[in-house]
Each structure stands twice: as structure tokens, then as C-alpha cells.
C-alpha positions as CSV (number, residue, x, y, z in Angstrom):
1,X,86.5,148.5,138.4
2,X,83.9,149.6,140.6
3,X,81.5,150.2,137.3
4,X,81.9,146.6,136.9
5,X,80.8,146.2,140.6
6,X,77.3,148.7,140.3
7,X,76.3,147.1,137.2
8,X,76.5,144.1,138.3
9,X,74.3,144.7,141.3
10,X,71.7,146.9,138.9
11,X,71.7,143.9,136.9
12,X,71.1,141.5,139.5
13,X,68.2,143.4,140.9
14,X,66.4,143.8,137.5
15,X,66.6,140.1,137.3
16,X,65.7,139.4,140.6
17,X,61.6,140.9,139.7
18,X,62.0,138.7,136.3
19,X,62.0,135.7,138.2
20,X,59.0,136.3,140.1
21,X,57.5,137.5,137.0
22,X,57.8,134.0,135.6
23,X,55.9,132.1,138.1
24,X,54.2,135.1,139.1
25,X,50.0,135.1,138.7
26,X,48.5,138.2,138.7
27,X,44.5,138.9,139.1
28,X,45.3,141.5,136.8
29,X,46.0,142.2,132.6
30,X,49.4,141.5,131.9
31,X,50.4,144.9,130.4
32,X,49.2,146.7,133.7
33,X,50.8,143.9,135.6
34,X,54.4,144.5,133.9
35,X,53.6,148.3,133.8
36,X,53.1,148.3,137.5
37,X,56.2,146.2,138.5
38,X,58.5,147.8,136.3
39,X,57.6,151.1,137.3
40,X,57.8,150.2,140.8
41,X,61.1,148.4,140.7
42,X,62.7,151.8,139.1
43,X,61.3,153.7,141.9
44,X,62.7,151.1,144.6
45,X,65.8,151.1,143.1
46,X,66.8,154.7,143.0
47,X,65.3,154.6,146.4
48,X,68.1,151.8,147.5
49,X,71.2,153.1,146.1
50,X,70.5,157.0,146.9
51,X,70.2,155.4,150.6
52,X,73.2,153.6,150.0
53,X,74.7,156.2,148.9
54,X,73.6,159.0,151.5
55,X,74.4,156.1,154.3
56,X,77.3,155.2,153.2
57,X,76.8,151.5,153.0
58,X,76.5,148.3,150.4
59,X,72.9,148.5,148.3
60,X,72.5,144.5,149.3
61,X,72.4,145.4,153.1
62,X,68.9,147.8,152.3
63,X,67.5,145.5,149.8
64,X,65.1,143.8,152.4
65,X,64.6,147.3,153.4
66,X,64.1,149.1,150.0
67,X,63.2,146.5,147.8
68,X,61.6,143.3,149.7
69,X,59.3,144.8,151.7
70,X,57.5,147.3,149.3
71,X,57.6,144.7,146.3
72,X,56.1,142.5,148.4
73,X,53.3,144.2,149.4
74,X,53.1,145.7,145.4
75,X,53.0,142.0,144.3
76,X,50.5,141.0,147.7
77,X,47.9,143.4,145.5
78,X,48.5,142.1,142.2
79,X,48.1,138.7,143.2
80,X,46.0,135.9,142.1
81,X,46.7,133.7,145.2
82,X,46.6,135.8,148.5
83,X,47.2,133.3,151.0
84,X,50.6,130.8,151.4
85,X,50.7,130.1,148.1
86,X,51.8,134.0,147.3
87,X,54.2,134.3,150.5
88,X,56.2,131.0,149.5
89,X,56.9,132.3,145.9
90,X,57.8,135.1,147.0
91,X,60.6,133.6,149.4
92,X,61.4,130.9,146.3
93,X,62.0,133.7,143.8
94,X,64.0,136.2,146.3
95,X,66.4,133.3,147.7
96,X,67.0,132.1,144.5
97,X,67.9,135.4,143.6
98,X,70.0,136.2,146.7
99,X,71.6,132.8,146.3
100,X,73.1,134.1,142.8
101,X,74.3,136.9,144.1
102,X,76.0,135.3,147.0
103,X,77.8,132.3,144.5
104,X,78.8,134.8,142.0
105,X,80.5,137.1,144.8
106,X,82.1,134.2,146.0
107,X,83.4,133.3,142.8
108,X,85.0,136.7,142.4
109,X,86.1,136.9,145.8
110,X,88.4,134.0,145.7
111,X,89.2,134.5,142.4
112,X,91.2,137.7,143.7
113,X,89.0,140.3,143.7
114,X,88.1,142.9,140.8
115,X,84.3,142.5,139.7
116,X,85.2,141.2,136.6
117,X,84.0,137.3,137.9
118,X,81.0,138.6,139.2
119,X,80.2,140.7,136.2
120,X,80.5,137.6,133.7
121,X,79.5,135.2,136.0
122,X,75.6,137.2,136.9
123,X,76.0,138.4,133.3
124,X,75.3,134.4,132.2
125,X,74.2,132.5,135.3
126,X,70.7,135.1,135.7
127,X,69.6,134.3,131.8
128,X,70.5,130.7,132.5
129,X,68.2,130.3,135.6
130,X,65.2,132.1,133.7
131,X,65.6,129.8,130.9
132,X,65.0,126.8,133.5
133,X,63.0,128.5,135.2
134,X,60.0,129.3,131.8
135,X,61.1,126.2,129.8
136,X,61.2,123.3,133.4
137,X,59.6,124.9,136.7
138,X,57.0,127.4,135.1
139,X,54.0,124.7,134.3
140,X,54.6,122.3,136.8
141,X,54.7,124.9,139.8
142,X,51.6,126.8,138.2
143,X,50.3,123.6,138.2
144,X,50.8,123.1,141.5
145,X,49.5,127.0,142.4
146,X,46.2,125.7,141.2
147,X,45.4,122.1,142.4
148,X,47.1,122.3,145.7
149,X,45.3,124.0,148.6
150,X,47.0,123.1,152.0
151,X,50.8,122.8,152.7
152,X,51.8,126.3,151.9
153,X,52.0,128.3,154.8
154,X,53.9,125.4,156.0
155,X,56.7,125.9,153.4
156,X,56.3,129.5,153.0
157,X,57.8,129.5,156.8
158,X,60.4,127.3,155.6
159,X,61.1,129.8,153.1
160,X,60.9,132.8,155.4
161,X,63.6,131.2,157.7
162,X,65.7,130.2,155.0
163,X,65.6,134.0,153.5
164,X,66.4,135.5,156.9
165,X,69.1,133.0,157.1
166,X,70.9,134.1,153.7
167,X,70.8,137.4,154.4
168,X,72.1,136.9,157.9
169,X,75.6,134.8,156.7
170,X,75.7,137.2,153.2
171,X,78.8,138.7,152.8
172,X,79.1,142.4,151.3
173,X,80.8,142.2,147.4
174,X,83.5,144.5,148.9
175,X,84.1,142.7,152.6
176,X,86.9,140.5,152.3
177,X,87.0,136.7,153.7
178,X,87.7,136.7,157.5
179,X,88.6,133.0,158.1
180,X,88.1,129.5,157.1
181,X,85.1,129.5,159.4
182,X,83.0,132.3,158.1
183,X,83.8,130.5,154.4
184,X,82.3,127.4,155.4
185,X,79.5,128.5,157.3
186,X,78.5,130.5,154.2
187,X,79.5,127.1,151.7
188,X,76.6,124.9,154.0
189,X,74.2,127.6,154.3
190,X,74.8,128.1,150.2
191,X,74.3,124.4,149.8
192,X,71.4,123.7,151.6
193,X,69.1,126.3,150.6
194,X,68.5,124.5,147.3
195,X,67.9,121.1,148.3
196,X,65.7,121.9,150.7
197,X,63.6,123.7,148.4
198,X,63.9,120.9,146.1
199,X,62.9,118.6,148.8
200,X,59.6,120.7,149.0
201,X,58.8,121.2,145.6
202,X,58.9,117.5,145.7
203,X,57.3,117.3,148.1
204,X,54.3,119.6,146.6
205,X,54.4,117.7,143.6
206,X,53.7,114.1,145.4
207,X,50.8,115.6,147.1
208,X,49.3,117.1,143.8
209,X,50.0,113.3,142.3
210,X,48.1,111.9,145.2
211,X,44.9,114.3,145.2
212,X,44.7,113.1,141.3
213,X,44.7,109.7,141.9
214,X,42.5,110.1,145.0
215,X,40.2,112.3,142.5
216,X,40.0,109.4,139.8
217,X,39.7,106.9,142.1
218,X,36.5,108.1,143.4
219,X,35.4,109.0,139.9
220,X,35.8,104.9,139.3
221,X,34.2,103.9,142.2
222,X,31.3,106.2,141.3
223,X,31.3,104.0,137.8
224,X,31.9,100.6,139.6
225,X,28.6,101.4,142.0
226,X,26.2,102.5,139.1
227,X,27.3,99.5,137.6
228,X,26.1,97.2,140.4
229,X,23.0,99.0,140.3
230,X,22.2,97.9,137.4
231,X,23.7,94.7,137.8
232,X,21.6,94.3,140.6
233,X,18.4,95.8,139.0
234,X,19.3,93.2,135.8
235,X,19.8,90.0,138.2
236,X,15.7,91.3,139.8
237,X,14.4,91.7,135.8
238,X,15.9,88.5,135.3
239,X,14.7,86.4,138.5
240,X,11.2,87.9,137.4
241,X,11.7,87.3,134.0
242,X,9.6,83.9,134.0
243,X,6.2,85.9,135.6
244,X,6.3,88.6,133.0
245,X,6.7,85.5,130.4
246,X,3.4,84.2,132.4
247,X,1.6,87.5,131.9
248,X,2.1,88.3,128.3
249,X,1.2,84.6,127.3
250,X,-2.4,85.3,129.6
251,X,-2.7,88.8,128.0
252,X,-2.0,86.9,124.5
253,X,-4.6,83.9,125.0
254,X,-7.2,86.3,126.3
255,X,-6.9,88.2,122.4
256,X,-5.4,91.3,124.4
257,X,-2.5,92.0,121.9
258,X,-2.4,95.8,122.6
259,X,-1.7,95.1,126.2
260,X,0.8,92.5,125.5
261,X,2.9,95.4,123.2
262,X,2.4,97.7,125.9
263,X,3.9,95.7,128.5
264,X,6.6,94.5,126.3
265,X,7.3,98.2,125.6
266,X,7.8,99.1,129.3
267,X,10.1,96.1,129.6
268,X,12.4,97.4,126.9
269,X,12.0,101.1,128.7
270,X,13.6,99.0,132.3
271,X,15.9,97.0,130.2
272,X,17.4,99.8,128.3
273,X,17.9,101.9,132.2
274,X,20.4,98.6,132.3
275,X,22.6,99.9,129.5
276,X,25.8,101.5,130.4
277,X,25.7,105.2,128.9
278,X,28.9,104.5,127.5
279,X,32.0,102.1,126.8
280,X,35.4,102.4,125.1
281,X,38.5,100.7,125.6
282,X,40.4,102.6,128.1
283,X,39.3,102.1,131.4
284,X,40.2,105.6,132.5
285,X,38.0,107.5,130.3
286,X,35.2,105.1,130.6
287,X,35.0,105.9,134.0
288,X,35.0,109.4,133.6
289,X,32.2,108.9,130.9
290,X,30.2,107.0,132.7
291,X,30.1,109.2,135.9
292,X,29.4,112.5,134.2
293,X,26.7,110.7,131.9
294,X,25.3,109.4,135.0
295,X,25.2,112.4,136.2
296,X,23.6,114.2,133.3
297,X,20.7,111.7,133.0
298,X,19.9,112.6,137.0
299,X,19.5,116.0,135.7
300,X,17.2,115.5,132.2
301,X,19.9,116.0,129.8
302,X,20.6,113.6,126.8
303,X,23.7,112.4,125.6
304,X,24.7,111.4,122.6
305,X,28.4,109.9,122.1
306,X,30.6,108.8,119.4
307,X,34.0,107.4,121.1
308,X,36.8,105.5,118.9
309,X,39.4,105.2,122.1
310,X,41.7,102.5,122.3
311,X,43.0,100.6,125.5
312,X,45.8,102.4,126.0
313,X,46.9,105.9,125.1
314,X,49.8,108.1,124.7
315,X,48.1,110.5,127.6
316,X,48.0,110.8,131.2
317,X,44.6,109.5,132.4
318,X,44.8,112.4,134.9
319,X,44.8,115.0,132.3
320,X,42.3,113.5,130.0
321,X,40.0,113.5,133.3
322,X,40.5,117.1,133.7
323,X,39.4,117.7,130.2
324,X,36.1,115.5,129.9
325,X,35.3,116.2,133.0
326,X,35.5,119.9,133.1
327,X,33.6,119.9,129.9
328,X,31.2,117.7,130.7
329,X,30.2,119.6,134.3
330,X,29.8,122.6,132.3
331,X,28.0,121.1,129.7
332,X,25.4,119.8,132.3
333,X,24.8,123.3,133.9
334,X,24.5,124.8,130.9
335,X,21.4,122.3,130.2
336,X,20.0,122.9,133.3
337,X,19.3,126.4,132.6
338,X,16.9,125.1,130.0
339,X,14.0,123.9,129.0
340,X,13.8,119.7,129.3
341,X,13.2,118.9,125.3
342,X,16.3,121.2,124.6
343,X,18.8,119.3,127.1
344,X,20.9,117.8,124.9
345,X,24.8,117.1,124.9
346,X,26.7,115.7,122.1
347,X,30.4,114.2,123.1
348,X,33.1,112.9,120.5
349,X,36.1,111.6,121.5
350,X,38.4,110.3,118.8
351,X,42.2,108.4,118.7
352,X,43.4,109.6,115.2
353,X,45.5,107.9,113.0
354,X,48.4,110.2,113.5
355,X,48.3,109.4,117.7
356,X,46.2,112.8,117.9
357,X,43.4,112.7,120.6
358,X,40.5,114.8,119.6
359,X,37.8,116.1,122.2
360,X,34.9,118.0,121.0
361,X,31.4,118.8,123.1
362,X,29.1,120.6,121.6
363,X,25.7,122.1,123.7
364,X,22.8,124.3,123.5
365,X,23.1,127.7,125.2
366,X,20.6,130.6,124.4
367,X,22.5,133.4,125.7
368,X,25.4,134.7,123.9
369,X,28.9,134.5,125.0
370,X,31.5,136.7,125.0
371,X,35.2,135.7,125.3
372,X,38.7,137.9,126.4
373,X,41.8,137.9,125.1
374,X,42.9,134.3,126.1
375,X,40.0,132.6,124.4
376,X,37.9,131.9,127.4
377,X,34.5,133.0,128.3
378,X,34.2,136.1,130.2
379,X,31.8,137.4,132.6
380,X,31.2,136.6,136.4
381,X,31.9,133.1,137.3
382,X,29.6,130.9,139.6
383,X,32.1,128.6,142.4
384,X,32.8,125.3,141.1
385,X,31.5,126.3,137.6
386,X,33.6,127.6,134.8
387,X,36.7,128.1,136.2
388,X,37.9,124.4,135.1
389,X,38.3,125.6,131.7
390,X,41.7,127.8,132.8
391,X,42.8,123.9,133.8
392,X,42.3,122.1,130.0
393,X,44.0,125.4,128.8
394,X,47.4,124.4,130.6
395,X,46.7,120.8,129.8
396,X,46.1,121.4,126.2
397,X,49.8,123.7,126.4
398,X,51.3,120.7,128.2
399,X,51.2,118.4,125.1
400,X,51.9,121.3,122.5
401,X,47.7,121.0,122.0
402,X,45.0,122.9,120.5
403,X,42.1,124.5,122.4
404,X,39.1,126.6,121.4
405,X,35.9,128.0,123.0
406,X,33.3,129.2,120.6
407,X,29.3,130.8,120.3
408,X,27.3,129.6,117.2
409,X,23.6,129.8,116.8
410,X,22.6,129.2,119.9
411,X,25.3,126.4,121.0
412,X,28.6,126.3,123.3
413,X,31.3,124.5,120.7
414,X,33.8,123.0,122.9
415,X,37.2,121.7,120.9
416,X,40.5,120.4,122.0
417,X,42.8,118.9,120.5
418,X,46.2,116.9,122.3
419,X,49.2,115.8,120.1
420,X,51.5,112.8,121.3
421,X,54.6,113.5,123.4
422,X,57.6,112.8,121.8
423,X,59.7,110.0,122.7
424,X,57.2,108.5,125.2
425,X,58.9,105.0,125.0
426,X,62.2,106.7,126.0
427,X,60.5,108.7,128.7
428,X,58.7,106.0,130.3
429,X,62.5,104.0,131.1
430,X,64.1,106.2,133.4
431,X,67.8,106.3,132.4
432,X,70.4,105.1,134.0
433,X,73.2,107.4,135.3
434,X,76.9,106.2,134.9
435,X,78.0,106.8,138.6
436,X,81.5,105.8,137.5
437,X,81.7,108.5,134.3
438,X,80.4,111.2,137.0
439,X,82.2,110.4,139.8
440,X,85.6,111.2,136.8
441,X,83.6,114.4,136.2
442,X,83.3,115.5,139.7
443,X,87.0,114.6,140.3
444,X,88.1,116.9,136.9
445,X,86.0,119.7,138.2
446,X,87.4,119.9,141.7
447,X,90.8,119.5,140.4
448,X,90.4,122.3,137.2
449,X,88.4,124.7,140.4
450,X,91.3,124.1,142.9
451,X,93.9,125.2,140.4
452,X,92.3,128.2,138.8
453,X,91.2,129.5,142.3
454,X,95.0,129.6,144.1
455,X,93.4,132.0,147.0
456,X,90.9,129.3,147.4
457,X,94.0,126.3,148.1
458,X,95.7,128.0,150.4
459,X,92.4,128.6,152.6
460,X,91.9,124.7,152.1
461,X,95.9,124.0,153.0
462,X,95.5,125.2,156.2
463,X,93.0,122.7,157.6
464,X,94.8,119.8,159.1
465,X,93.5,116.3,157.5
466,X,92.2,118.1,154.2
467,X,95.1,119.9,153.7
468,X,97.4,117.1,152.6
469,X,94.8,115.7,149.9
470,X,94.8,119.1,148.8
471,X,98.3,119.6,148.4
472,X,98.6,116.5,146.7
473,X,96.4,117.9,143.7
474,X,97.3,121.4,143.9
475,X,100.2,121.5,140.6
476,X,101.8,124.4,142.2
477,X,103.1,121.7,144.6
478,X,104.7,119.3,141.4
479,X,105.8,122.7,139.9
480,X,108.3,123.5,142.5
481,X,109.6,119.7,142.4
482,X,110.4,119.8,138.6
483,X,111.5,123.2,138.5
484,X,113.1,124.4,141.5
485,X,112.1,127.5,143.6
């Protein structure tokens, strides 16, 4: 049985570097990324169980030793994100890991021993967490990796304590239950490790919310104060609206019809300074519009915009702001490389018929472009220019989109394309849970786990108020009524 046991544990461990992997973000090509880890975890894994077996002692007890440490300073050099952001992953991925491990030897343990618990048990539970983990957590905390840039050495202390903790209160797969008090101090430590990092991950995710909002908030009141500058401008063209009248009609009665038409023409040039660069339904994107057009007019760049955008659409105005204005920005430094008669920006933005939002900017750009492997442009990136485009990527994945980069003649092609979630109506009504129907559940459960885990009862028996309510469900108890001893 004790194959059962070591390939369990060599099973555990090679799942343990998957599911950093899956939230991991390295500076580096994938293929030397996965080369590197894997080769490294083989290395640190012959390393941990020839100590444990030289020593004498359980390959879990050298893990933070043999395998923590040195992946941790591998994974430090791969990194995207060296700072807090790294460290608290690192704790996230390794407790969860170690919290498996723990709950499945557990489960074995009280179950009566023999490995063959644990081996099922880690045999379905890892592949079960790694398909939450790539199908739920992956974006969202990835998302989080990239908007968020305070709070995480805070947590990742959290983290650290948390992961000392664990592995302080872990009990070796072979070391047997010492008392009711060891058992429970292991239960709370079990239990609380995951909803604390819950409650941070919340917590992250409230703060990213909140710097969005924050961020198109100021984009609006950027749009609400141009607009009172040119309401204000438009209330002075209109108070002095009755001398320019005055001055045509001299200009006309003196026979002076050419300056007449030229002061009519650099009326029209004021009047047309009053008209908004662009308009559409939705309030969100005409914000974003108007700022970024704003801001390409300051700097000599022309834009010319079709929009067909309804009032309301199936898309979250903070992700159609990361799109327009990402493209946009790099749109306008693009033109600023040029010449003035060659500034020139065309936008679309379109609500198909079929719910489908399509975003296209197309701009002049006289040196070539070359792109890598994930369809973005290559070469060395300037701060704050650029690096937006990795941002409508993830946005573009988040509604099952499309999302293209191209060179043509002379032009940066821009193109995304966002398809509608499915089932918004339902998504928007949060659902109701049936506390009654899983209170019934949670009652079944206890009651099936109580009876299948005998070893488990008798610990619970023995504690003086709970015991009674647990001899009352345990059937062994009805058993010896019915039938006799």
C-alpha cells in the first residue's frame, strides 16, 4: 500500500507547479517557460525524496526546504511581476496546494488508514481545482495582476503567515491522530485558510471595480468640462451675435461684399469649434469619444467618425473604455510622429444587427511593423504607450471576441470585434438560493459523512454536549436496538 502512498505524493507535487502555471505570467516564451519549470521541478523532486529517503523522514516535512524555496526563486526570475503581486501567488498557489494534501490525508486518515482515500481522492480533487482554477479564477485574477498596483504586499503577508501556519499544524500521511484537540485545531486552520483568501480576492476585485469607475468618471468629467467650454464660448458668440449682425450690414451698405464673406467665413470657422467631435447614444462611449477626440484635435490630428451605437448595450462600459481608449491613445502618437497634413484618424464603431459590437481604427504609420506570435506589435515599448493593447486582447477573450493588429501600405489597421454574452437578462438578476433545500443538503451530507467515517463518530462521541446529537444520528446506535448486540 505504500505505492499507493508515494504516488500520491509524486502526484500531488506535479500538480502543485500546474497550478502556479495557470495564473503564472512569465516575461518569458512560453515553451522556455514550461521547459524551465518542468525541468526544474524533476530536479527538486529527486532532490526531496533522496533527502527523505537518506533522512529518514516524510517528503512533505522538506518540501519548503527542497521545493518552495528554489521554485520560488526559479519562478522570482521568470516572472512578469517582481514585486507583491509575484510573492502573493506564490503563497495562493502553494496553500492551495498544501490545503489538498492536508484534506485528502484527512479523509484517508479517518477513513482507516491504507492510501487508497488519498490516492482517489488527489487523483480527482487536483484536476477538479485546475479546471476552476483556468475556466473561473484565471482571467479575473490576471485581470487583477494587471490593473491593480497597491495592496499586494499587504496580502502577500497574509499569505506568507497563512502558509507558515499550514505547515506548522500539517500532519505527516503516516502520523496517526493524537486527540480530539490536535483534530480540531487542524479542522479551523483547514477552514479558514480559504475564506480568508476569498475575502481578499474580494477584496482585490472591489478595488479594481473602484479604480474603473474612478477612471471613467474622470474621463466624463473631462467631456462635461469641454462641453461648458463651448457652451460658454457659444453663450459669448451669441451675446455678440447682434454687433457682428451690425458689421456685416455696414460692410454690405458700403458695397464691400468680399469682406462681408470673409467675416461670415471666420464666423462659421468659431461656430464650427462649438460642435461636439462626436455623439451617439450611449453616454459611456460618448464620453470616451469626446475626450480622446479632444485630445487629438490639441495635438493636429483629424478625425473622422462613423458611430451607429445605441443607448444601451450588451457590454460593460468599462471594457468598451479600455478598448477606444487604448486605441485611440495610440492612434494619436502615432500621428504625432508625422507630418500635420498626414494626421489623420478614422474611427467606426458599429451595433450590428446580430448584438455584435464592431470597433475598427484605422491610421497612417510610415514605418513598418512587425508583430510576434500573439498578434501584437513587437519591438521596444515607450511607458504609457503600447502596452494597452495586451488589455483589449483579454477583453476581446472575455466576450469570446475577435482581435487583430495589422500593417498595410503605410497604415496601422486596428479591428476588434465583441460578441454578446449569453444569457445577460439571466445574469443581470442574481438568483436566489433556497436556504431551506440547502440547509436538507447540508443535513444529508453530515449524516451520509458521519456514517461512512465510523473512526470519525467515535472521536465526535466523546465530546460531552456534541456527543449526544451525534449518537442520535450515528445508525450504528438504531442497529444495536433492532437487532440486539
Amino acid at each position: 500500500m505504500t505505492a499507493l502512498r508515494d504516488i500520491s505524493q509524486i502526484w500531488a507535487l506535479i500538480h502543485v507547479l500546474v497550478v502556479f502555471l495557470l495564473l503564472f505570467e512569465s516575461r518569458r516564451p512560453w515553451k522556455a517557460t514550461a521547459a524551465l519549470c518542468f525541468f526544474g521541478a524533476a530536479v527538486m523532486s529527486v532532490i526531496t525524496f533522496t533527502a527523505a529517503a537518506v533522512l529518514k523522514l516524510n517528503p512533505i516535512d522538506l518540501s519548503f526546504f527542497t521545493c518552495s524555496l528554489p521554485s520560488m526563486a526559479l519562478f522570482f526570475w521568470l516572472s512578469k511581476y517582481r514585486n507583491g503581486r509575484f510573492f502573493f501567488l506564490f503563497c495562493l498557489s502553494d496553500t492551495m496546494c498544501i490545503w489538498l494534501i492536508q484534506v485528502t490525508a484527512l479523509l484517508d486518515r479517518l477513513a482507516g488508514g491504507g492510501y487508497v482515500v488519498m490516492f482517489i481522492s488527489r487523483l480527482l480533487l487536483f484536476p477538479l481545482a485546475e479546471w476552476f482554477i483556468w475556466n473561473r479564477l484565471r482571467r479575473p485574477y490576471q485581470e487583477l495582476q494587471r490593473k491593480l498596483n497597491q495592496g499586494w504586499w499587504q496580502f502577500s503577508l497574509i499569505g506568507l503567515l497563512y502558509y507558515m501556519l499550514i505547515i506548522l499544524v500539517a500532519l505527516p500521511v503516516d502520523a496517526p491522530l493524537t486527540g480530539l484537540k490536535e483534530l480540531l485545531r487542524l479542522c479551523l486552520v483547514l477552514l479558514l485558510m480559504p475564506m480568508t483568501y476569498i475575502a481578499i480576492l474580494h477584496s482585490l476585485w472591489r478595488q479594481m471595480q473602484i479604480y474603473e469607475n474612478v477612471h471613467l468618471i474622470e474621463i466624463q468629467r473631462q467631456d462635461y468640462d469641454a462641453l461648458c467650454q463651448k457652451m460658454e464660448v457659444g453663450r459669448i458668440y451669441r451675446h455678440d451675435m447682434r454687433h457682428h449682425l451690425a458689421a456685416m450690414e455696414g460692410m454690405l451698405q458700403q458695397g464691400d461684399g468680399s469682406g462681408a464673406l470673409q467675416y461670415i467665413h471666420s464666423l462659421r470657422g468659431g461656430l464650427e469649434e462649438l460642435a461636439v467631435p462626436a455623439r451617439c447614444a450611449n453616454p459611456a462611449v460618448n464620453a470616451v469619444l469626446t475626450a480622446y477626440i479632444v485630445q487629438a484635435a490639441n495635438a493636429g490630428c483629424a478625425v473622422e467618425t462613423r458611430l451607429r451605437v445605441p443607448e444601451t448595450l450588451p457590454f460593460e462600459e468599462t471594457d468598451l473604455c479600455v478598448i477606444l481608449a487604448n486605441a485611440l491613445e495610440n492612434a494619436i502618437h502615432a500621428c504625432q510622429e508625422l507630418p500635420q497634413e498626414q494626421r489623420r484618424i478614422d474611427l467606426r464603431v458599429e451595433l450590428t444587427e446580430n448584438r455584435r459590437l464592431l470597433i475598427s481604427v484605422e491610421n497612417p504609420c510610415a514605418q513598418p511593423v512587425t508583430f510576434g506570435p500573439d498578434g501584437l506589435p513587437e519591438g521596444p515599448r515607450q511607458e504609457g504607450h503600447g502596452l494597452g493593447l495586451q488589455s483589449v486582447k483579454r477583453v476581446a477573450e472575455k466576450y469570446g471576441g475577435l482581435f487583430r493588429c495589422q500593417w498595410e501600405q503605410g497604415r496601422f489597421l486596428f479591428r476588434t470585434a465583441l460578441m454578446p454574452p449569453e444569457d445577460q437578462t439571466e445574469s443581470r438578476e442574481p438568483r436566489r438560493l433556497n436556504w431551506a433545500a440547502l440547509a436538507i443538503l447540508a443535513a444529508l451530507a453530515c449524516l451520509i459523512v458521519l456514517n461512512c467515517v465510523p473512526a470519525l463518530v467515535d472521536v465526535l462521541e466523546a465530546i460531552p454536549v456534541l456527543g449526544r446529537l451525534i449518537r442520535a444520528v450515528d445508525l450504528r446506535t438504531y442497529a444495536l436496538i433492532f437487532w440486539g448486540p
